[in-house]
C-alpha positions as a Markdown table, in Angstrom:
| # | Residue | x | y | z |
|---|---|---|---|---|
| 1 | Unk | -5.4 | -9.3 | 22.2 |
| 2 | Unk | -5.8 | -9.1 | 25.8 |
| 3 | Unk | -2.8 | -7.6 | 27.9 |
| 4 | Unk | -1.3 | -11.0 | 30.3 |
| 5 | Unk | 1.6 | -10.5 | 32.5 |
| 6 | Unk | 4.9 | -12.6 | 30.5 |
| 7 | Unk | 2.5 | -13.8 | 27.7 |
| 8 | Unk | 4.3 | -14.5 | 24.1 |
| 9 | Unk | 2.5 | -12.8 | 22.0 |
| 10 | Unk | 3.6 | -12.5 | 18.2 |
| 11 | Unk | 2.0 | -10.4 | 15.4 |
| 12 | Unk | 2.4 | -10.7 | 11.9 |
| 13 | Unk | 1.4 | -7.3 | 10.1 |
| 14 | Unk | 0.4 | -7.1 | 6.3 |
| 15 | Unk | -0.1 | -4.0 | 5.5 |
| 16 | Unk | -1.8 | -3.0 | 2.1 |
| 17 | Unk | -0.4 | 0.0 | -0.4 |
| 18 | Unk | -2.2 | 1.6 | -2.5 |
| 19 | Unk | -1.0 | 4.6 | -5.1 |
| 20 | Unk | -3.2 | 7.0 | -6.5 |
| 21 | Unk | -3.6 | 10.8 | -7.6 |
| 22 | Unk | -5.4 | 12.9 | -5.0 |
| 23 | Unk | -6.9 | 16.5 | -6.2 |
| 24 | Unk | -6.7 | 18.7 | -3.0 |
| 25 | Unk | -3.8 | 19.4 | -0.2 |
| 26 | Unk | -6.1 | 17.5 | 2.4 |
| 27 | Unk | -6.5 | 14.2 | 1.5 |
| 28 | Unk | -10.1 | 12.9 | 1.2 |
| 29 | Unk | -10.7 | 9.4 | 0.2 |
| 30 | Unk | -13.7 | 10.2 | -2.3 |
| 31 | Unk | -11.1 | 12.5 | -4.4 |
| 32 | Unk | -8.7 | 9.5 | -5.2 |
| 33 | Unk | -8.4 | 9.1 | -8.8 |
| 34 | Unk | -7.5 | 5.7 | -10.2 |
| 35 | Unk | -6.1 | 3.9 | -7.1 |
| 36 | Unk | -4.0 | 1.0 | -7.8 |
| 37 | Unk | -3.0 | -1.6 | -4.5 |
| 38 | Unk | 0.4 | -2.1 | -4.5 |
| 39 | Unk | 1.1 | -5.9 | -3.7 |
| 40 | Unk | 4.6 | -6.5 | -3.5 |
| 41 | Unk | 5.7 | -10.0 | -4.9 |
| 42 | Unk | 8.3 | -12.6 | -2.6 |
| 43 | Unk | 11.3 | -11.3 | -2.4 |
| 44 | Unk | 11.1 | -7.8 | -4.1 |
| 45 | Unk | 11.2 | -4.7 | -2.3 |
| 46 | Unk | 10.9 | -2.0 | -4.3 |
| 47 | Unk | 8.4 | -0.9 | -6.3 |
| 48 | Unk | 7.6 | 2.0 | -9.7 |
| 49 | Unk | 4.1 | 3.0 | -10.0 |
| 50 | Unk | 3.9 | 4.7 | -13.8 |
| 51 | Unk | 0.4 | 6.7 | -14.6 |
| 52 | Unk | -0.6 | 6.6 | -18.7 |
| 53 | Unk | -3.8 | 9.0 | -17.7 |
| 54 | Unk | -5.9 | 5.6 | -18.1 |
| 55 | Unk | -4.4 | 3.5 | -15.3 |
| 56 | Unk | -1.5 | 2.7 | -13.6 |
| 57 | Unk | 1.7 | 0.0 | -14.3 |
| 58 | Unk | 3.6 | -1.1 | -11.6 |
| 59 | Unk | 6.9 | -3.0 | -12.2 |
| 60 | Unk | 8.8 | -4.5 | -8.8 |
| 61 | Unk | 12.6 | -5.2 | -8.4 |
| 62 | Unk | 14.5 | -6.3 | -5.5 |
């Protein structure tokens, strides 16, 4: 968005989560193991991410 002098700009962020295992201390994006997006439901904000080995199970409370 260009920069105007008193212009009413408003943004509306949505911003994606994802969990996942990551191998190494510097995070590299091909090391992810098994990423999951966390996509939180109306009205809930918080989130548990469980990992059986297989995959992941994400349960969301408010």
């Amino acid at each position: 968005m260009p920069t105007l002098t008193n212009a009413g700009v408003e943004f509306d962020p949505k911003p994606t989560y994802w969990v996942a295992f990551e191998s190494s201390e510097v995070m590299d994006v091909s090391e992810l193991t098994t990423p999951a997006q966390v996509s939180y439901p109306a009205g809930m904000t918080s989130a548990k991410a469980v990992f059986d080995g297989k995959g992941w199970t994400i349960s969301y409370g408010s």
